[in-house]
GUMAR-940880 format. One record per atom (N, C-alpha, C): x, y, z; atom name. Coordinates in steps of 0.001 Angstrom, whole numbers, plus 500000, padded with zeros to 6 digits. Layout:
N
x,y,z,atom
X,Y,Z,CA
...
//
This chain:
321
x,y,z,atom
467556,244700,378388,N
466587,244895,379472,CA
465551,243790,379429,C
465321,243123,380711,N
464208,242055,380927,CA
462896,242307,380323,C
462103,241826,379610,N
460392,241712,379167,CA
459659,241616,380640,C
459174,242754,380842,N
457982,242435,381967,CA
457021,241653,381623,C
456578,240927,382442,N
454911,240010,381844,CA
453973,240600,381645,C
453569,240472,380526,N
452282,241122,379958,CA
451162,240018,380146,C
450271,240359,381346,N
448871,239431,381382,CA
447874,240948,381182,C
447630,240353,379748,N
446618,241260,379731,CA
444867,240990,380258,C
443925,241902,380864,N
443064,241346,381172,CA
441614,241090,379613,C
440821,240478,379798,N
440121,239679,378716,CA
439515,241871,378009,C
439223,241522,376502,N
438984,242784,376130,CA
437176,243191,376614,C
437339,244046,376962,N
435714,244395,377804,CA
435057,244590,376246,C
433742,244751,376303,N
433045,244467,375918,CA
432363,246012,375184,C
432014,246673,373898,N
431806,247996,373835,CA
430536,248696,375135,C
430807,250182,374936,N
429678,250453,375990,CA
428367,250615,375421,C
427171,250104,375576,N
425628,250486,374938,CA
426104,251994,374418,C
425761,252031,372970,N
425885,253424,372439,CA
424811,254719,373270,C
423971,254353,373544,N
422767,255204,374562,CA
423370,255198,375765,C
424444,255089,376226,N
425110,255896,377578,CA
425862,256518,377012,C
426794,256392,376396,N
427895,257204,375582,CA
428023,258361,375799,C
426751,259476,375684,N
427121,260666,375924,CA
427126,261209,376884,C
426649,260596,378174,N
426756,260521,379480,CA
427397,260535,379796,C
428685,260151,379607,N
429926,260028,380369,CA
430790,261553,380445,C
431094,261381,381169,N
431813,262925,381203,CA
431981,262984,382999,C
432521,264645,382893,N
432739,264935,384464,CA
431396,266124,384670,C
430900,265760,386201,N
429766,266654,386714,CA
430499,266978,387531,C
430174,268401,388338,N
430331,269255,389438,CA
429179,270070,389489,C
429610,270969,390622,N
428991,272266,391334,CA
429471,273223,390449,C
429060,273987,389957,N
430049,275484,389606,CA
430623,275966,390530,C
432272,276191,390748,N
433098,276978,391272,CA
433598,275966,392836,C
432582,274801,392621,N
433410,273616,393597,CA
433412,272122,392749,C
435092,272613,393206,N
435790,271163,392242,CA
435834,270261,393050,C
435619,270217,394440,N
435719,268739,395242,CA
434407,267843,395190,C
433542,268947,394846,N
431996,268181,394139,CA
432259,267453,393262,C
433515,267696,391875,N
433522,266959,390811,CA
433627,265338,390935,C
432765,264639,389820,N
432769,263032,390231,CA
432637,262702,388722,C
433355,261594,388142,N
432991,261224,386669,CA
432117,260054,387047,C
431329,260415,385405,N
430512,259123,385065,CA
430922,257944,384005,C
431534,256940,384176,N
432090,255862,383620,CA
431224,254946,383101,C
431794,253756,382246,N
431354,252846,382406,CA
432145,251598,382205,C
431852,250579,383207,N
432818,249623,383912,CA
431754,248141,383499,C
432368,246879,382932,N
431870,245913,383076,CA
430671,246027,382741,C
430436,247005,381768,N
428636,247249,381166,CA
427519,247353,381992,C
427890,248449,383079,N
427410,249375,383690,CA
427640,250643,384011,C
426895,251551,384274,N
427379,253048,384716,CA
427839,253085,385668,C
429089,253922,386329,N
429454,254243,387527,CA
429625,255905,388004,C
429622,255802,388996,N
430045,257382,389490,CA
431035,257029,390372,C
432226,258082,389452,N
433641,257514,390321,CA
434148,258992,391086,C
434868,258770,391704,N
435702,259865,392465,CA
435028,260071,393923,C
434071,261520,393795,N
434013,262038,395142,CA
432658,261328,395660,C
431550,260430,394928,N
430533,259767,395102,CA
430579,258036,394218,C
431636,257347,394588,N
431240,256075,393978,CA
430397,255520,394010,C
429718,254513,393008,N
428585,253914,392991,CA
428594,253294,391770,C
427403,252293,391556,N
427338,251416,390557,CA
426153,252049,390002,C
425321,252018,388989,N
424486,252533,388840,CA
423016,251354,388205,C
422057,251121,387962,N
421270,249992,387835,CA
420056,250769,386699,C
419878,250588,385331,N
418944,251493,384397,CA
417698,250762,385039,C
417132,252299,385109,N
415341,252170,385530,CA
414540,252797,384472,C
415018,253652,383533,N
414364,253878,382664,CA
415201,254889,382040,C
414696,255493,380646,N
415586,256400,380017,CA
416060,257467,380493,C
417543,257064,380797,N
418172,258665,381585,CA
418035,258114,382983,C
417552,257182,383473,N
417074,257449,385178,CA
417889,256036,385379,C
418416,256126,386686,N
419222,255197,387114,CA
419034,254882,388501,C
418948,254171,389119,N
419138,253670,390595,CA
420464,253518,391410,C
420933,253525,392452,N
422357,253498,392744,CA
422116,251696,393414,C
423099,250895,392741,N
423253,249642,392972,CA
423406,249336,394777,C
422300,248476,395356,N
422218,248389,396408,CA
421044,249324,397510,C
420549,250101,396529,N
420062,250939,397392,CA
418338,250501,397516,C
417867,250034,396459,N
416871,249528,396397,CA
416180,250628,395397,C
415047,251477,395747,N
414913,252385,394812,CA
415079,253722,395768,C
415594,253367,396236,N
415941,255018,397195,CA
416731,255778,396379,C
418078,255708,396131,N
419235,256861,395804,CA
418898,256493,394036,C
418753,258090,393910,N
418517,257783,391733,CA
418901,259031,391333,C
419908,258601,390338,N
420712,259769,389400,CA
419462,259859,388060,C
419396,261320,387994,N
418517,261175,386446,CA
419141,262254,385766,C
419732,261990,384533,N
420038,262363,383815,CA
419541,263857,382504,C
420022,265092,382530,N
419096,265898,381778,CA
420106,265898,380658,C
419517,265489,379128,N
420405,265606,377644,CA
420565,267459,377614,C
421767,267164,377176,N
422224,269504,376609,CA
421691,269265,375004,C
421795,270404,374394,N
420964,270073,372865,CA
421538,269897,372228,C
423393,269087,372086,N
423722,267955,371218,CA
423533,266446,371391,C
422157,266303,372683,N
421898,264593,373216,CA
422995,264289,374057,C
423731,264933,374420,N
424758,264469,375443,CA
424539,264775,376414,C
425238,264101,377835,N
424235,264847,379351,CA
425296,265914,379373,C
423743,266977,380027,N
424213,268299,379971,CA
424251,268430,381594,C
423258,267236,382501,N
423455,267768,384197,CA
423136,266415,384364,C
423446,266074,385884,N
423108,264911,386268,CA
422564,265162,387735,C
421501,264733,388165,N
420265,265003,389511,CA
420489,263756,390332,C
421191,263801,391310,N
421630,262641,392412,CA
420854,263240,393586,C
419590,262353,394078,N
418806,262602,394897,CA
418335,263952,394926,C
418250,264332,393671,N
417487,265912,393896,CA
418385,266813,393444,C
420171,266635,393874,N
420647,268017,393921,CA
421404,267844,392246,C
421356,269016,391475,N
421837,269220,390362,CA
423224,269235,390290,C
423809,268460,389413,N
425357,268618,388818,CA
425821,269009,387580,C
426193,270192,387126,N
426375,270322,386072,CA
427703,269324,384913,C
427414,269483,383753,N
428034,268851,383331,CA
429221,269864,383109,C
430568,269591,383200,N
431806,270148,383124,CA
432929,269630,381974,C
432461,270617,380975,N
433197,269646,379377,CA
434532,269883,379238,C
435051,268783,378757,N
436376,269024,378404,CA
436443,269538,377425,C
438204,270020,376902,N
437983,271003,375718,CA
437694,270556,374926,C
437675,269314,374014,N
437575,268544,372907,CA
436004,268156,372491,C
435083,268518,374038,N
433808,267786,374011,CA
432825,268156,373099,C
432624,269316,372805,N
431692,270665,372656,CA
432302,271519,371224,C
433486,271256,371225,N
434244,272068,370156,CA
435608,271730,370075,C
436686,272397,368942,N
437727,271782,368843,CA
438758,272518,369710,C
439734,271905,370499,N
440741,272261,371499,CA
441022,273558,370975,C
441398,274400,372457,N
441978,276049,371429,CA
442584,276104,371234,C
443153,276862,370097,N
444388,277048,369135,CA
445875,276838,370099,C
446691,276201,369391,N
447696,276040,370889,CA
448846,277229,370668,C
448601,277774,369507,N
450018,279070,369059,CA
449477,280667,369446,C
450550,281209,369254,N
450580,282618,369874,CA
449976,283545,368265,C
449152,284747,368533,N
448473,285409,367657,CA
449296,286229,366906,C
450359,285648,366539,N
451613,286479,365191,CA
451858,285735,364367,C
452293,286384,363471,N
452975,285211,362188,CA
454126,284186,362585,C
453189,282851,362359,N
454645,282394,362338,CA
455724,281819,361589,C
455864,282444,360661,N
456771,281959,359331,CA
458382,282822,360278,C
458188,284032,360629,N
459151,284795,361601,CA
459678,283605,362642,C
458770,283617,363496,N
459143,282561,364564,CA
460193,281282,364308,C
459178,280341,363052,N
460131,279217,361693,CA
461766,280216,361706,C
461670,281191,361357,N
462882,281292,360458,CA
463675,281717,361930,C
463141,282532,362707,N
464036,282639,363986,CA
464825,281372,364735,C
463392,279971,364513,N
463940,278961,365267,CA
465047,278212,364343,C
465107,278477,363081,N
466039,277891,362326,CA
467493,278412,362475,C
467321,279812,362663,N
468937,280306,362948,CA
469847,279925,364358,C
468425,279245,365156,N
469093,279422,366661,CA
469950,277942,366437,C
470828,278007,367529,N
471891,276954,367712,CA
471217,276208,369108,C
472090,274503,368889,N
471387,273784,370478,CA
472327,274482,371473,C
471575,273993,372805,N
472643,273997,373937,CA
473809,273644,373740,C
475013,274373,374465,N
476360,273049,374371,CA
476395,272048,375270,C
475972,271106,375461,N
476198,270093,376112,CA
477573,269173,376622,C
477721,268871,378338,N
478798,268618,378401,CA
478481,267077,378484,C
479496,266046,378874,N
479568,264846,379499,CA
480073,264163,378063,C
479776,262952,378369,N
480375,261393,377162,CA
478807,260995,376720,C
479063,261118,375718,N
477261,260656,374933,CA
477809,259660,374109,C
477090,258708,373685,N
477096,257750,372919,CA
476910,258327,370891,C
477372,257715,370770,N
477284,257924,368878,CA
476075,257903,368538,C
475347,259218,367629,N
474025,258774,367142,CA
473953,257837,366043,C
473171,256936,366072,N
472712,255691,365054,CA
470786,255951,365208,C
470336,256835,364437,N
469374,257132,363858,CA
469145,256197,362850,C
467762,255240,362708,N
467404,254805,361900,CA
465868,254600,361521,C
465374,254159,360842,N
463642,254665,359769,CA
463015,253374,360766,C
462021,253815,361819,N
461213,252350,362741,CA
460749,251444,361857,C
460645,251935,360324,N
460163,250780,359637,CA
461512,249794,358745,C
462187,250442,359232,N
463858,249338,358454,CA
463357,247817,359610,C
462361,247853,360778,N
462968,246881,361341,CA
461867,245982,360996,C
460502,247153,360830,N
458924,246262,360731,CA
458095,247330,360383,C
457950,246755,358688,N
457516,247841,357877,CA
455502,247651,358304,C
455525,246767,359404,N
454395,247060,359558,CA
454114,248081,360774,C
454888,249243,360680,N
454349,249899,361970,CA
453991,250945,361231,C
452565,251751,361561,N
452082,252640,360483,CA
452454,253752,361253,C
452376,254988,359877,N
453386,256202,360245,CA
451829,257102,359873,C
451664,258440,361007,N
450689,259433,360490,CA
451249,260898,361269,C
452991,261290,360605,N
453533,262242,361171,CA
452875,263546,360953,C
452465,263947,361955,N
451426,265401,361444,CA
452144,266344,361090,C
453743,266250,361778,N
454894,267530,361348,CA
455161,267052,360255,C
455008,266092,359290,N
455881,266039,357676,CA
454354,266191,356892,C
453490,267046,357273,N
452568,267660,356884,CA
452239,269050,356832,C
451405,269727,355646,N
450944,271025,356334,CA
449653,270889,357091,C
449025,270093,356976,N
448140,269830,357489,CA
447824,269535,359289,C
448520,270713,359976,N
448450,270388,361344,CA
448281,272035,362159,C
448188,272215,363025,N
447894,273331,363520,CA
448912,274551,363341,C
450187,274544,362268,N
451146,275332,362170,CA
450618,275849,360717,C
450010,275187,359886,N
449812,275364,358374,CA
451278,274767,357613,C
452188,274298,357996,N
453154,273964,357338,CA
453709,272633,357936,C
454620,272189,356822,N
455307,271083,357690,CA
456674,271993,358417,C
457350,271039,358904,N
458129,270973,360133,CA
459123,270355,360050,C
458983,268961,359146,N
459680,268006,358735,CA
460241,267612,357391,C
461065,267218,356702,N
461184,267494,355477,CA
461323,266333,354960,C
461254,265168,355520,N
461013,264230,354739,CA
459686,264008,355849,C
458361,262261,355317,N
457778,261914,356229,CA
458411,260680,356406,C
459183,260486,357598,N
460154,259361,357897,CA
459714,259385,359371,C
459615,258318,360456,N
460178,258341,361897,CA
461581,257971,361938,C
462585,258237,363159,N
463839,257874,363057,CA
463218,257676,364953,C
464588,256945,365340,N
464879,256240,366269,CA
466485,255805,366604,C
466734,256151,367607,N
468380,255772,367725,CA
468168,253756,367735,C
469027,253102,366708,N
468878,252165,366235,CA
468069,251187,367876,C
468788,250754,368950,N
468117,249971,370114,CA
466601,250552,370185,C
466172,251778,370360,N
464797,251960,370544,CA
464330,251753,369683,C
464433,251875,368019,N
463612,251000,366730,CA
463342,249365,366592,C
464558,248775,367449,N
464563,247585,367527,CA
463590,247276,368210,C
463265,247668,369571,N
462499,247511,370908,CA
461023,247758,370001,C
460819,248920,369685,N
459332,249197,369171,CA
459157,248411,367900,C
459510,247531,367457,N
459497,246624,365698,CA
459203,245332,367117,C
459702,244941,368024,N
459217,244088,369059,CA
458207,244011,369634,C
457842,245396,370173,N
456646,245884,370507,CA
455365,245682,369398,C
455528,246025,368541,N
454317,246037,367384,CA
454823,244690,366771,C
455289,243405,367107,N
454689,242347,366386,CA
453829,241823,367883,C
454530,241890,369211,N
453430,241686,370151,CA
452137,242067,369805,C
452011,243261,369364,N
450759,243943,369128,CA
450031,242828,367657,C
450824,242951,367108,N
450181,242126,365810,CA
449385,240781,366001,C
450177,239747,366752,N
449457,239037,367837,CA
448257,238584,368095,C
448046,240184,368480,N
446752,240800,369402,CA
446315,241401,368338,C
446050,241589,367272,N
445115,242605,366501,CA
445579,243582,366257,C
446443,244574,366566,N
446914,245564,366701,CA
448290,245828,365974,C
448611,247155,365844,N
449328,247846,365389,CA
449944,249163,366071,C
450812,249457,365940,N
451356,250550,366541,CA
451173,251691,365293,C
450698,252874,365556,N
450973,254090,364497,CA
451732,255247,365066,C
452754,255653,364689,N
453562,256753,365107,CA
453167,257859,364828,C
453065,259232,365524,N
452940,260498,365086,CA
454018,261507,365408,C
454869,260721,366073,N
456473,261421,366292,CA
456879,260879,366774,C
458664,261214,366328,N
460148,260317,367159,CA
461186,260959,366929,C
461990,260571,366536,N
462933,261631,366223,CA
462770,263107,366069,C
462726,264507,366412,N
462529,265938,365978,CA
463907,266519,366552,C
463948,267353,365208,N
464815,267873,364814,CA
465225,269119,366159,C
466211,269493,366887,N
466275,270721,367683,CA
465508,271592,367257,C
465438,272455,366566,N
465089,273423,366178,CA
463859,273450,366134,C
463121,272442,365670,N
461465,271948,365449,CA
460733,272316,366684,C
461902,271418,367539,N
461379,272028,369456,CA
461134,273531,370011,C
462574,274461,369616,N
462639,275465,369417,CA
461689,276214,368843,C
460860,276227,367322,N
459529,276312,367066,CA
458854,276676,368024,C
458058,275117,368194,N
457367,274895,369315,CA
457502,275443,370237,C
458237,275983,371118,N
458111,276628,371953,CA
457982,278005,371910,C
458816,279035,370981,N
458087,280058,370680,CA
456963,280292,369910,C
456191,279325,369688,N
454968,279452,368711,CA
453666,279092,369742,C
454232,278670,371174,N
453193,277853,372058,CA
452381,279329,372693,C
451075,279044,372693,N
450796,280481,373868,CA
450897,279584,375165,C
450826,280794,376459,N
451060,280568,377411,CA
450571,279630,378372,C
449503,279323,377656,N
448666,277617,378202,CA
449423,276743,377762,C
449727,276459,376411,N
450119,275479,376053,CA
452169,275266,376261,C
452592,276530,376603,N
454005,276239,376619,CA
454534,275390,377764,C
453780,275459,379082,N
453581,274425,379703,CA
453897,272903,379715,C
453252,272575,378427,N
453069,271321,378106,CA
454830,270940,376765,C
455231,272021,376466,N
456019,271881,375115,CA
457819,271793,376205,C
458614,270984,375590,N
460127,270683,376185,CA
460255,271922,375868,C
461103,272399,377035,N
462132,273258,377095,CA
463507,273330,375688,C
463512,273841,374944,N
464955,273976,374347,CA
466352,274161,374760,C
466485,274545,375825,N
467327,274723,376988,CA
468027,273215,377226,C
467023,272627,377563,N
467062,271271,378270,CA
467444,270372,376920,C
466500,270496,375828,N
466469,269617,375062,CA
465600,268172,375161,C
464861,267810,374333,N
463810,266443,374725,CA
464540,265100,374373,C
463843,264227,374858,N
464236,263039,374034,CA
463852,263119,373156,C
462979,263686,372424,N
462593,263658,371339,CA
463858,264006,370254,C
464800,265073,370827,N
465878,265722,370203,CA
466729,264723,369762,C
466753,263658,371031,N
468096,262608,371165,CA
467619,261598,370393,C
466316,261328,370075,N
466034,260040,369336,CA
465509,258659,370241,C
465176,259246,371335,N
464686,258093,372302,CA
463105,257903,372645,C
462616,258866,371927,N
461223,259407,372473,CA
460324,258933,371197,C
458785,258308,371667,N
458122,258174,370434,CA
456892,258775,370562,C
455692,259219,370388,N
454416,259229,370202,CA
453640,258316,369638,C
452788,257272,370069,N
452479,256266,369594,CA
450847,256260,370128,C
450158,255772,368812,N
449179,255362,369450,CA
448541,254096,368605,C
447332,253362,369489,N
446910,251796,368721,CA
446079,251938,367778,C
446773,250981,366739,N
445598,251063,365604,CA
445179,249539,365590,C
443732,249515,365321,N
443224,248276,365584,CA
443089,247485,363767,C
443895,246530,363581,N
443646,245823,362845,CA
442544,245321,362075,C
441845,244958,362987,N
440565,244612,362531,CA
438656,245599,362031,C
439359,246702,362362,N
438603,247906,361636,CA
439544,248595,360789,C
440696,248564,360726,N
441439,249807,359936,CA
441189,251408,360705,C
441243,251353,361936,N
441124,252818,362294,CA
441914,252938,363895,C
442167,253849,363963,N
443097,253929,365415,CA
441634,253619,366018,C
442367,252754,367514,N
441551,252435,368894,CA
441268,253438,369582,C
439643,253692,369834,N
439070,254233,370610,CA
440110,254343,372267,C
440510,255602,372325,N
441012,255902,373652,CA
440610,256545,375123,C
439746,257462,374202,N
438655,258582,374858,CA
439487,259658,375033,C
440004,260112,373804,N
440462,261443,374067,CA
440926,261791,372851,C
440772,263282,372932,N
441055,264204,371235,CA
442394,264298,370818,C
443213,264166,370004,N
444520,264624,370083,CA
444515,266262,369827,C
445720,266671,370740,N
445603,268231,371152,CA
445130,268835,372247,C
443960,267873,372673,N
443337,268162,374232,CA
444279,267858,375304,C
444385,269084,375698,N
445758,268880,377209,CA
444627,268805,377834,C
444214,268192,378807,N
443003,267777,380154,CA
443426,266411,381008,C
442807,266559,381816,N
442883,264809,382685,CA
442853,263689,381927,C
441723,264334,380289,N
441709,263392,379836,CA
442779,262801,379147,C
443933,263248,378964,N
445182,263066,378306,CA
446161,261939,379185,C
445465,262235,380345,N
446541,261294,381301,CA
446776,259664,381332,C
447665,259047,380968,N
448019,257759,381101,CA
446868,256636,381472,C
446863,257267,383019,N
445266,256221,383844,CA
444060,256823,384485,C
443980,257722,383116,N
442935,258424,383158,CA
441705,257504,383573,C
440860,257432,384912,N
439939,256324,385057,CA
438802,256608,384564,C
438245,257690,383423,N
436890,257538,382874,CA
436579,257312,381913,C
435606,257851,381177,N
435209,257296,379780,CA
434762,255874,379825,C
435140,254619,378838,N
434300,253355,378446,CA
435716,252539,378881,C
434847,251248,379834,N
436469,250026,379909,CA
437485,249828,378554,C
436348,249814,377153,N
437157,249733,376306,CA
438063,250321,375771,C
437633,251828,376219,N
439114,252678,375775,CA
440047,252667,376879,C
439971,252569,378114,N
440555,252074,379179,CA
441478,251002,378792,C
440848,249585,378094,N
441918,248829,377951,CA
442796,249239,376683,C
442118,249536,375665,N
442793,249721,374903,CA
444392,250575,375262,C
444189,251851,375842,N
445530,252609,376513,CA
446513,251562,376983,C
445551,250493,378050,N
446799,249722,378829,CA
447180,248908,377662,C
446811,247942,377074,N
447552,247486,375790,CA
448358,248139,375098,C
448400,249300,374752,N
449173,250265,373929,CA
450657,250271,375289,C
450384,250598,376137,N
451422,250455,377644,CA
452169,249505,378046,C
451610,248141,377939,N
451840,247020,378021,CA
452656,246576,376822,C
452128,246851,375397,N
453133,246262,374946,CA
454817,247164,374452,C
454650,248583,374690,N
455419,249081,375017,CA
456522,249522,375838,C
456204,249120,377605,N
456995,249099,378308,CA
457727,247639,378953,C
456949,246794,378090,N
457735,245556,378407,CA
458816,245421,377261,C
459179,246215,376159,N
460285,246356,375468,CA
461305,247534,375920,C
461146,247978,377342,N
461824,249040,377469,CA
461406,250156,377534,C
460463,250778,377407,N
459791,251920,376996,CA
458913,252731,378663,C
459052,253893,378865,N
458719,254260,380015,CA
457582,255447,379551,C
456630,255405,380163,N
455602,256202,380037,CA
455157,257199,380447,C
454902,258519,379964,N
454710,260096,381048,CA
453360,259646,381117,C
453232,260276,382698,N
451806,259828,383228,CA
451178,261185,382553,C
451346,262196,382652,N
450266,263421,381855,CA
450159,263151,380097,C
450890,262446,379473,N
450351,262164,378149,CA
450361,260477,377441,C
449535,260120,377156,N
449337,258832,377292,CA
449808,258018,375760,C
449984,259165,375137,N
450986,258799,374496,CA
452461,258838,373645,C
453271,259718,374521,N
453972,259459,375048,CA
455311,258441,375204,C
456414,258029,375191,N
456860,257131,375915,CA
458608,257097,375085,C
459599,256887,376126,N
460254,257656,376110,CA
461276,255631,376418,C
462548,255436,375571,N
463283,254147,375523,CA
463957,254071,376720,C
464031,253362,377326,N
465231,253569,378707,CA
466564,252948,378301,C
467497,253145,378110,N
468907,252154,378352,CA
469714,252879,378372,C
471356,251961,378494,N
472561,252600,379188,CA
473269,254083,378247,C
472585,253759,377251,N
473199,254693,376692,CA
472765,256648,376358,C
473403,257282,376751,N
473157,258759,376260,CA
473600,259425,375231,C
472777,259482,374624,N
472595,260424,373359,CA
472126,261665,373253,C
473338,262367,372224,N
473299,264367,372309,CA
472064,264603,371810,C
471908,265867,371759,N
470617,266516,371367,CA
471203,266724,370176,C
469886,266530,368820,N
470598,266242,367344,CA
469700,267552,367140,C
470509,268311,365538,N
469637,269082,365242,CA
469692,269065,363567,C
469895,267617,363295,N
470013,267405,361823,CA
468054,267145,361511,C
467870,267564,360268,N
466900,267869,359353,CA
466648,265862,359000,C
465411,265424,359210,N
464953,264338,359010,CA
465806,263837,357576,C
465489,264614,356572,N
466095,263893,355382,CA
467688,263647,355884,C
468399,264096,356310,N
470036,264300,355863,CA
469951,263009,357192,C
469298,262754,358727,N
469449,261639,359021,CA
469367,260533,358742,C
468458,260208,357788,N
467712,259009,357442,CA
469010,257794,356875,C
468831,257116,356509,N
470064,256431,356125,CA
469555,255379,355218,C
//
């Protein structure tokens, strides 16, 4: 598959830490077409969506709308963690409208039973039978190709919202062409400062299976069908996100992992340019090796080529090679 051109644009610049907590989404209570986010673009504030505007600092918290002279002014009221709690556009009040991650940690995404039952139920179940001509699985470790791609699998941990691991070795696997493509991808990135870190690729059938009876009813939504089977099953699918070289810490994205919200989405347009670019870099150097991106999770991204591969339900260790 052809390399799309990657022109990336120049890296913006961080946002003044004293807007920071400003940013977020305002509305009306109980009217969402009121809702408008507050950004910041080119090291200024904006109000994007249902009231665009540039915004111009007049003093702490108080802003002018660019062009207006001193007529139109957003002023800002802090909630009592210093973050804006409302925002006052010519008088009329907007409350601030938090995402789940903002205020506290995302809600629990599993159902209120044990789930060691659930584990052992999803272990007995069998995959779909699947019909058609699939290609041979060739599962292999993303780091056989470029041991610099860092691994932080939360399933070959207990340490994740299940209390157990999931996984039985901590390995990523990859049907051999998509390991190749992403070991391509992350020296582009290297390049540039960057690094790719994995938090899933290969999962086991059954793991999915889990997951889905362990999801409550908000979150099952968001979890593959077992029925269907994911790429994740087949070995085509990765979870990836950027780690920046030059601090040692994943890139600011503007968003929690676990938080299902807008803010999860691909081109999500708020928060700081810098986590803005950062996403498209993570995109960029991923889908110019092949790699296709779900717009509701941003990270996401799933190998494209000719070949189809079954839904596997071998145990990480016994694939590995």
């Amino acid at each position: 598959m052809g390399q799309a051109k990657a022109v990336l644009p120049p890296r913006p610049a961080p946002c003044p830490e004293r807007w920071l907590g400003l940013l977020g989404k305002y509305g009306q209570p109980g009217n969402d077409k009121s809702d408008f986010l507050i950004r910041e673009d080119g090291g200024r504030l904006q109000t994007y969506d249902s009231m665009p505007g540039d915004l111009r600092e007049a003093g702490k918290d108080s802003f002018h709308f660019e062009g207006s002279g001193k007529g139109r002014k957003a002023v800002f009221l802090r909630d009592s963690l210093g973050g804006g709690g409302a925002c006052i556009i010519d008088g009329v009040p907007f409350a601030r409208k938090y995402y789940p991650g903002e205020r506290a940690r995302p809600p629990k995404p599993t159902v209120d039973m044990p789930l060691d039952s659930l584990w052992a139920e999803a272990r007995r179940a069998r995959p779909p039978a699947e019909k058609g001509k699939f290609a041979k699985p060739d599962l292999v470790d993303v780091r056989q190709y470029d041991p610099g791609v860092r691994l932080a699998l939360a399933y070959s941990s207990p340490r994740n919202s299940y209390g157990f691991a999931l996984y039985d070795r901590d390995a990523a696997l990859l049907q051999r062409p998509a390991a190749q493509a992403l070991a391509r991808a992350n020296r582009w990135l290297g390049e540039r400062g960057f690094a790719l870190q994995i938090s899933d690729a290969y999962r086991p059938w059954h793991v999915t299976k889990f997951l889905h009876l362990s999801a409550n009813p908000t979150m099952r939504r968001f979890v593959a069908s077992p029925q269907a089977g994911s790429h994740h099953n087949r070995g085509t699918a990765v979870d990836a996100t950027l780690f920046d070289l030059s601090t040692g810490r994943e890139a600011d994205v503007g968003h929690l992992g676990g938080e299902l919200s807008e803010r999860a989405h691909s081109f999500f347009p708020g928060g700081t340019a810098l986590q803005r670019w950062h996403r498209l870099v993570l995109r960029t150097a991923l889908e110019r090796q092949g790699f296709r991106g779900l717009r509701k999770e941003w990270w996401h991204y799933r190998h494209i080529s000719r070949e189809r591969y079954p839904i596997s339900n071998m145990p990480i260790s016994q694939a590995v090679k």
